[in-house]
SERO-4910 file (N, C-alpha, C, O; in steps of 0.05 Angstrom, whole numbers):
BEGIN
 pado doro    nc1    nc2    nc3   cac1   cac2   cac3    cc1    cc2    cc3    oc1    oc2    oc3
  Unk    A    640    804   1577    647    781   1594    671    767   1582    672    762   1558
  Unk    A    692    759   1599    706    743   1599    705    723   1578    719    738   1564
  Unk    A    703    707   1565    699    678   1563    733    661   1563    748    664   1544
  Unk    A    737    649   1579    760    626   1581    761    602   1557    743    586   1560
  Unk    A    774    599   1539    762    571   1529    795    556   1521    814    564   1534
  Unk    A    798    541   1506    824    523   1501    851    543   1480    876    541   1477
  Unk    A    835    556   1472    853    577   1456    868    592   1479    891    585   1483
  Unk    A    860    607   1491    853    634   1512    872    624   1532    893    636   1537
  Unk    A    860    591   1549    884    583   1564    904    576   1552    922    581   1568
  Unk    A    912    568   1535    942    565   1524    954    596   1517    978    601   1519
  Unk    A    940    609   1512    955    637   1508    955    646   1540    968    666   1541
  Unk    A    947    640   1562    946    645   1593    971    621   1601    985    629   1620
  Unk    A    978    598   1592    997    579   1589   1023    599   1588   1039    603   1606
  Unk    A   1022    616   1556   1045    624   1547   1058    642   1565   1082    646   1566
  Unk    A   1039    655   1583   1043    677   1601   1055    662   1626   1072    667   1644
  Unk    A   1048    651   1623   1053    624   1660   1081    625   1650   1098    635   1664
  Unk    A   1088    615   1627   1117    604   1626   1145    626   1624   1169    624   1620
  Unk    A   1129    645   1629   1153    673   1620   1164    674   1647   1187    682   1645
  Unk    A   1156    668   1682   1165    670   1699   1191    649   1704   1213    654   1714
  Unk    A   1176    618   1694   1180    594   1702   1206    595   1678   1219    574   1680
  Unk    A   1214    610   1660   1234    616   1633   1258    630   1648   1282    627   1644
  Unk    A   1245    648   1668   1267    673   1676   1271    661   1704   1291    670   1716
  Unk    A   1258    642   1718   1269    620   1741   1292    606   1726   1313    619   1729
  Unk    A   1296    580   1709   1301    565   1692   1328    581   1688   1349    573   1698
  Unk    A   1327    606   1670   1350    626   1666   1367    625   1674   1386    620   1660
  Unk    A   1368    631   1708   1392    639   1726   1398    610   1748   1413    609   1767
  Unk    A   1381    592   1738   1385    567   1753   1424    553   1757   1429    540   1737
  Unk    A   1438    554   1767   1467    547   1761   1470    520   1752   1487    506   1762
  Unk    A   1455    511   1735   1454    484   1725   1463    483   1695   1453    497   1678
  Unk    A   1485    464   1691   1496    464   1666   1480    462   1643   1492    467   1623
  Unk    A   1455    457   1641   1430    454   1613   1406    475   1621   1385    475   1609
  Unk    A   1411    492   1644   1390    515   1637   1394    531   1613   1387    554   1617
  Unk    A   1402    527   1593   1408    540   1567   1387    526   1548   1370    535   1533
  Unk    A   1394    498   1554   1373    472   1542   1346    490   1548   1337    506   1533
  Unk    A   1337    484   1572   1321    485   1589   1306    510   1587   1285    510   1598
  Unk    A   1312    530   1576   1299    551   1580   1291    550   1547   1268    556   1539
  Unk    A   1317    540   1524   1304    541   1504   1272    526   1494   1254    536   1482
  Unk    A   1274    501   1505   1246    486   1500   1229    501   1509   1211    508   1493
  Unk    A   1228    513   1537   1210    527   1544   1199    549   1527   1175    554   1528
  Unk    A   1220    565   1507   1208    577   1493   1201    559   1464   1186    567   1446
  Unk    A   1210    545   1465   1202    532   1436   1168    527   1446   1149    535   1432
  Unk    A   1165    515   1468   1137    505   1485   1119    527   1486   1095    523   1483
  Unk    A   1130    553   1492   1109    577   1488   1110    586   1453   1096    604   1445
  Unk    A   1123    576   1437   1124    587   1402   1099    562   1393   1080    568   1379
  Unk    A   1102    541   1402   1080    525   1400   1050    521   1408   1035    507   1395
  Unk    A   1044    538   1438   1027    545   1444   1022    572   1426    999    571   1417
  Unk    A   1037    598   1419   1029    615   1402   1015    611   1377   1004    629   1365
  Unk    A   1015    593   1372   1005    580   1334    992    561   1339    978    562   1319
  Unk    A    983    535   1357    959    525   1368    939    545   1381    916    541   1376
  Unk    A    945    564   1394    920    574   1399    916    594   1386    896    605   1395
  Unk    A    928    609   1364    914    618   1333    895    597   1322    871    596   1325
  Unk    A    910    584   1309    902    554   1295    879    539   1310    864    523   1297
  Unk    A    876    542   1334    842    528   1349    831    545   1357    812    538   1370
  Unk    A    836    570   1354    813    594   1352    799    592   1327    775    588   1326
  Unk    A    814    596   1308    804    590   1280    784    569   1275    759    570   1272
  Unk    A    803    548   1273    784    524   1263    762    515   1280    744    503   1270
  Unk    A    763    522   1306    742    511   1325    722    537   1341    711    540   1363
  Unk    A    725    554   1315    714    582   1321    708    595   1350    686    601   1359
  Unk    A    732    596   1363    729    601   1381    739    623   1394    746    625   1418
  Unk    A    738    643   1374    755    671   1373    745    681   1387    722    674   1390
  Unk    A    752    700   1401    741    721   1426    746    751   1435    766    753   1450
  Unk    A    738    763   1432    752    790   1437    773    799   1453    790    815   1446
  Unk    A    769    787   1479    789    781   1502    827    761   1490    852    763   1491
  Unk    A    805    743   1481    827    721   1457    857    737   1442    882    734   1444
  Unk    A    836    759   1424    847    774   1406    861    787   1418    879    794   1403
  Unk    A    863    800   1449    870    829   1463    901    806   1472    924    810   1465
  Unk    A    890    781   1490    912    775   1499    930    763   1488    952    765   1499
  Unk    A    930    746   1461    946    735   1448    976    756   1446    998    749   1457
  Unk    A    971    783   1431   1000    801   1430   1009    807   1449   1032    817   1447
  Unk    A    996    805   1476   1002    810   1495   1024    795   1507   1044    802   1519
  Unk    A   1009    762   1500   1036    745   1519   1057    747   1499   1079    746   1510
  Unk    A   1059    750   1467   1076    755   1448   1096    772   1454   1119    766   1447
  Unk    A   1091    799   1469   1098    825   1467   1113    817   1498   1138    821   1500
  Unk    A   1099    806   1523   1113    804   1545   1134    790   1544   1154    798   1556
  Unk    A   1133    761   1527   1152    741   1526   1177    747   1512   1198    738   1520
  Unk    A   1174    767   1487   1194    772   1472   1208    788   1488   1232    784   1492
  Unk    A   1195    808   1501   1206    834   1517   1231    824   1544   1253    832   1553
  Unk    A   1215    805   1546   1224    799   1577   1248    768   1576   1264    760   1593
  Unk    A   1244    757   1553   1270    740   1544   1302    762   1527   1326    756   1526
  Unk    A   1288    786   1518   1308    799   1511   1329    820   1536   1350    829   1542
  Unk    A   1306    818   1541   1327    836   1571   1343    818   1582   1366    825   1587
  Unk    A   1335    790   1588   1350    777   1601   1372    766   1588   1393    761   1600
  Unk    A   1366    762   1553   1398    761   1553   1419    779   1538   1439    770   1527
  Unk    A   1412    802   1540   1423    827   1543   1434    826   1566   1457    832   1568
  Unk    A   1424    820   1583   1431    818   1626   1459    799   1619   1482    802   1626
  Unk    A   1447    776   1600   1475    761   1608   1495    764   1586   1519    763   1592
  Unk    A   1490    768   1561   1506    778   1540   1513    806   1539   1515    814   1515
  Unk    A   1518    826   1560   1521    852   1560   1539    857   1533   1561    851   1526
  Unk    A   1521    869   1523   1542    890   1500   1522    902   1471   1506    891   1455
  Unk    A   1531    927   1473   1518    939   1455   1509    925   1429   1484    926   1425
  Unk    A   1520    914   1414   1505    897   1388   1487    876   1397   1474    863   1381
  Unk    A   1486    873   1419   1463    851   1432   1431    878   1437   1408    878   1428
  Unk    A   1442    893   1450   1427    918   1463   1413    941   1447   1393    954   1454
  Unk    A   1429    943   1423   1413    959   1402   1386    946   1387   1362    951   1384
  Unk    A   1403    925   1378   1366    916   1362   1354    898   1381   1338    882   1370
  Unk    A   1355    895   1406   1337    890   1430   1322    911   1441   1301    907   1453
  Unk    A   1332    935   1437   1319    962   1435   1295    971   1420   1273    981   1424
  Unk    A   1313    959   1398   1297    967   1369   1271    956   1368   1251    966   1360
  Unk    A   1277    927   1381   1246    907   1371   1233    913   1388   1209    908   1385
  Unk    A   1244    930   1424   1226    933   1440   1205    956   1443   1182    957   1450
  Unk    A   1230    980   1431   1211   1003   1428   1186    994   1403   1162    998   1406
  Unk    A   1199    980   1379   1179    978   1361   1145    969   1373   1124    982   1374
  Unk    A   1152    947   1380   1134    937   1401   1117    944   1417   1096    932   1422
  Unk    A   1125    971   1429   1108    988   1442   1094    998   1422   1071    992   1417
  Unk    A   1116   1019   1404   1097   1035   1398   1078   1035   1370   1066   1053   1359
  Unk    A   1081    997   1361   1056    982   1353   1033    981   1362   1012    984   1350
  Unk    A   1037    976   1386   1016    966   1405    997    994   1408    972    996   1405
  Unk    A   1010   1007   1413    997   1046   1419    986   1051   1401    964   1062   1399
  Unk    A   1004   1040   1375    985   1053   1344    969   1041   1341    953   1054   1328
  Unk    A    957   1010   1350    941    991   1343    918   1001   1364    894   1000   1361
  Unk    A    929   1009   1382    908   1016   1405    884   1042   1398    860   1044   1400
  Unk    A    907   1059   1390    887   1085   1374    878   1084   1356    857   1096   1353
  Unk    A    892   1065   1327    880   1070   1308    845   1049   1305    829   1043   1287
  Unk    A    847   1045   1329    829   1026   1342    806   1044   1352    782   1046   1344
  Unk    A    814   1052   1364    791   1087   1380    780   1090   1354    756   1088   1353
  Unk    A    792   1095   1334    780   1125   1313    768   1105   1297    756   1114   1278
  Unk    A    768   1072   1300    751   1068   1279    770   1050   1251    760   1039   1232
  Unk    A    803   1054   1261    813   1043   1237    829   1024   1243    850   1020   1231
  Unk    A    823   1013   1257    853    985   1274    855    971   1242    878    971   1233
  Unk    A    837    963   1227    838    947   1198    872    957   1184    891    946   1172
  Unk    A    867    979   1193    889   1001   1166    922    982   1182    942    975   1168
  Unk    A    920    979   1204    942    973   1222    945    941   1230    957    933   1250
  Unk    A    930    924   1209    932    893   1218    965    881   1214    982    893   1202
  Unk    A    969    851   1228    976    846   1218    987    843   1188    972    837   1169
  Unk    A   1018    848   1182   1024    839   1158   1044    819   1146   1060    810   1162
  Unk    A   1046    812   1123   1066    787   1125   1100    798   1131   1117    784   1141
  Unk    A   1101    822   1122   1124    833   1135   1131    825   1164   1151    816   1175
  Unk    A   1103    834   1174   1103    827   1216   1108    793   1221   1111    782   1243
  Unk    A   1107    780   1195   1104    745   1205   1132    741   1196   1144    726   1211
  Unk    A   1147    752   1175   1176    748   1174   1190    753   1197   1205    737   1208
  Unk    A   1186    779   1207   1199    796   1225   1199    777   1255   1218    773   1269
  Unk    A   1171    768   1259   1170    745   1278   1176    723   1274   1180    707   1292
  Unk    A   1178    718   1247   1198    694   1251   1226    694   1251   1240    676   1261
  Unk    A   1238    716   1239   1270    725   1240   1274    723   1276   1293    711   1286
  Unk    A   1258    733   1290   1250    734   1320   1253    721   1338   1270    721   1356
  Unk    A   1231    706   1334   1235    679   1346   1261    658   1345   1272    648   1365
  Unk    A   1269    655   1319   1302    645   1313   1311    653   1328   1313    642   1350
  Unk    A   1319    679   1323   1351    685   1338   1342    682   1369   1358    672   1386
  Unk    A   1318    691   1375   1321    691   1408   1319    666   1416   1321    666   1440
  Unk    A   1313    627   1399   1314    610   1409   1347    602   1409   1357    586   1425
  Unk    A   1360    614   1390   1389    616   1378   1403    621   1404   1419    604   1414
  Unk    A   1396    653   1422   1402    664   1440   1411    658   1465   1430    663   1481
  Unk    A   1383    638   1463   1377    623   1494   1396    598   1493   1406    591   1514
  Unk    A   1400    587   1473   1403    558   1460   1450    568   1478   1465    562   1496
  Unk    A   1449    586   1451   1480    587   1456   1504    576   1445   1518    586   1428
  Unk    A   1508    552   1458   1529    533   1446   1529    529   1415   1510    529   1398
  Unk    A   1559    524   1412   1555    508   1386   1553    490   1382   1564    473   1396
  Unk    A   1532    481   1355   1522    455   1341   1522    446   1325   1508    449   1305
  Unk    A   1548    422   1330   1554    403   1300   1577    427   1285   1582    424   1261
  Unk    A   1588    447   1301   1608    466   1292   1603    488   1280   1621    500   1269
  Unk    A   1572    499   1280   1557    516   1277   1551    533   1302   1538    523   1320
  Unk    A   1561    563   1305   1564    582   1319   1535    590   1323   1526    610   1311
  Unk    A   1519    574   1342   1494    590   1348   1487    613   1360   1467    627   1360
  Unk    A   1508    616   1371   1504    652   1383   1505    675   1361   1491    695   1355
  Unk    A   1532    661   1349   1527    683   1322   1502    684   1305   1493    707   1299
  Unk    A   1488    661   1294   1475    663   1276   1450    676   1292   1437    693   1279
  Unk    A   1443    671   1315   1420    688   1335   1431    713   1330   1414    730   1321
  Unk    A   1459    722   1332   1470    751   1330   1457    772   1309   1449    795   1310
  Unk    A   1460    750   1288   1453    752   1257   1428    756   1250   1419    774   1237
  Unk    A   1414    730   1262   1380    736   1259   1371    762   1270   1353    777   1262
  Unk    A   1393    764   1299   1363    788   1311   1369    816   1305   1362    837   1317
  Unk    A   1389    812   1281   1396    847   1266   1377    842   1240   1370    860   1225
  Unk    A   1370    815   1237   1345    813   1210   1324    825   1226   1314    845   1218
  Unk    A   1317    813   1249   1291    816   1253   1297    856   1260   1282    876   1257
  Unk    A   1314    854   1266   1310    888   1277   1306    903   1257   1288    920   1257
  Unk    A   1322    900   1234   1306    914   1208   1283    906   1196   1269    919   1180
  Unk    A   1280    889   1203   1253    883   1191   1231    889   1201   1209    889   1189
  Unk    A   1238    900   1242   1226    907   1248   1209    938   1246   1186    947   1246
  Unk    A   1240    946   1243   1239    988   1227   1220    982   1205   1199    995   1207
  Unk    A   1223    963   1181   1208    973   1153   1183    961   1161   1168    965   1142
  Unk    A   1172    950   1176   1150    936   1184   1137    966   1202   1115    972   1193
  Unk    A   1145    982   1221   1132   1008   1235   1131   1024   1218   1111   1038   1220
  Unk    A   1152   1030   1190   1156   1050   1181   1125   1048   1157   1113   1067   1147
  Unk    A   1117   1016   1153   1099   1014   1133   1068   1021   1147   1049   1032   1136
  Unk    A   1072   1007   1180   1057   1018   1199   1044   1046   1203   1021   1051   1209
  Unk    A   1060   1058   1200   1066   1089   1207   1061   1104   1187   1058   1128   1192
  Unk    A   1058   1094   1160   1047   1109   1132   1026   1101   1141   1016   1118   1156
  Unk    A   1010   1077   1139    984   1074   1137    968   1091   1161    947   1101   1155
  Unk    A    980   1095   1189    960   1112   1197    963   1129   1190    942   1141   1188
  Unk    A    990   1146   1180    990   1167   1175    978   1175   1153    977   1199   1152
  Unk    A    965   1160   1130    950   1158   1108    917   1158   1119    902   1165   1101
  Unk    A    908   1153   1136    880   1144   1152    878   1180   1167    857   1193   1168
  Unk    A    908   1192   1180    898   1212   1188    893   1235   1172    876   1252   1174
  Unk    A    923   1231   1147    911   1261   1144    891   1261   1108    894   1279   1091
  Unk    A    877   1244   1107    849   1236   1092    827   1249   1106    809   1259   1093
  Unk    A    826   1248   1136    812   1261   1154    807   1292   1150    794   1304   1166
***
């Protein structure tokens, strides 16, 4: 069963706002740049409140657990296409690639190594919390744009999201031993 509780809807929150992000986007209004950034700053804050009140107010849930990477995985996915859409060019497009294929084929390994009994081997790691936070930067960097106080925010987003893209490779590649260490033990 289902269960809904305050964690669960804020991570159902984070999902609401990925449409109302990619509305906001293409709006011809001089601060939809503003405007789309809070919105993601607003879903990075719902991501870690509803960790953080699952936890403490034990209210963890199996469903909880399934959907949280999910709105993670939709939101990152679907803010990077879009500004690839508006920043067309390959050094935008490669490690938007990178973090997206990674992404998947996280999710696939987490999914099977899940079947057989070993999702543990494939948790979270602090590598995966750098890598999301290198992440999150550049793509609020992304959205953000302008420069601030004479600081090139597009570049340094440029900058972050070739951190997070490598960080994303050594983060699958550490991924990718461990099941591959789980299978052939078998």
């Amino acid at each position: 069963m289902i269960e809904f509780n305050l964690p669960t809807n804020l991570t159902l929150l984070r999902i609401a706002l990925i449409p109302l992000l990619t509305v906001v986007f293409y709006l011809p209004w001089e601060y939809s740049n503003v405007a789309c950034m809070l919105i993601f700053l607003a879903a990075g804050i719902t991501d870690w409140l509803d960790g953080y009140l699952a936890r403490k107010m034990q209210l963890e849930t199996p469903f909880g657990a399934f959907l949280d990477p999910v709105a993670d995985k939709l939101m990152v996915a679907m803010i990077l296409v879009l500004i690839v859409q508006q920043q067309a060019s390959p050094y935008l497009a490669i490690p938007a690639a990178i973090i997206i294929g990674r992404e998947i084929t996280i999710a696939s390994l987490r999914e099977w190594m899940a079947e057989i009994g070993q999702r543990a081997q494939v948790k979270v790691s602090q590598l995966g919390k750098w890598k999301t936070t290198a992440q999150m930067l550049a793509i609020g960097m992304l959205l953000y744009r302008e420069d601030l106080l004479g600081i090139p925010i597009n570049y340094c987003g440029y900058g972050l999201l070739y951190i997070a893209a490598i960080l994303t490779l050594w983060s699958m590649i550490n991924y990718l031993r461990a099941a591959l260490a789980v299978l052939t033990a078998k």
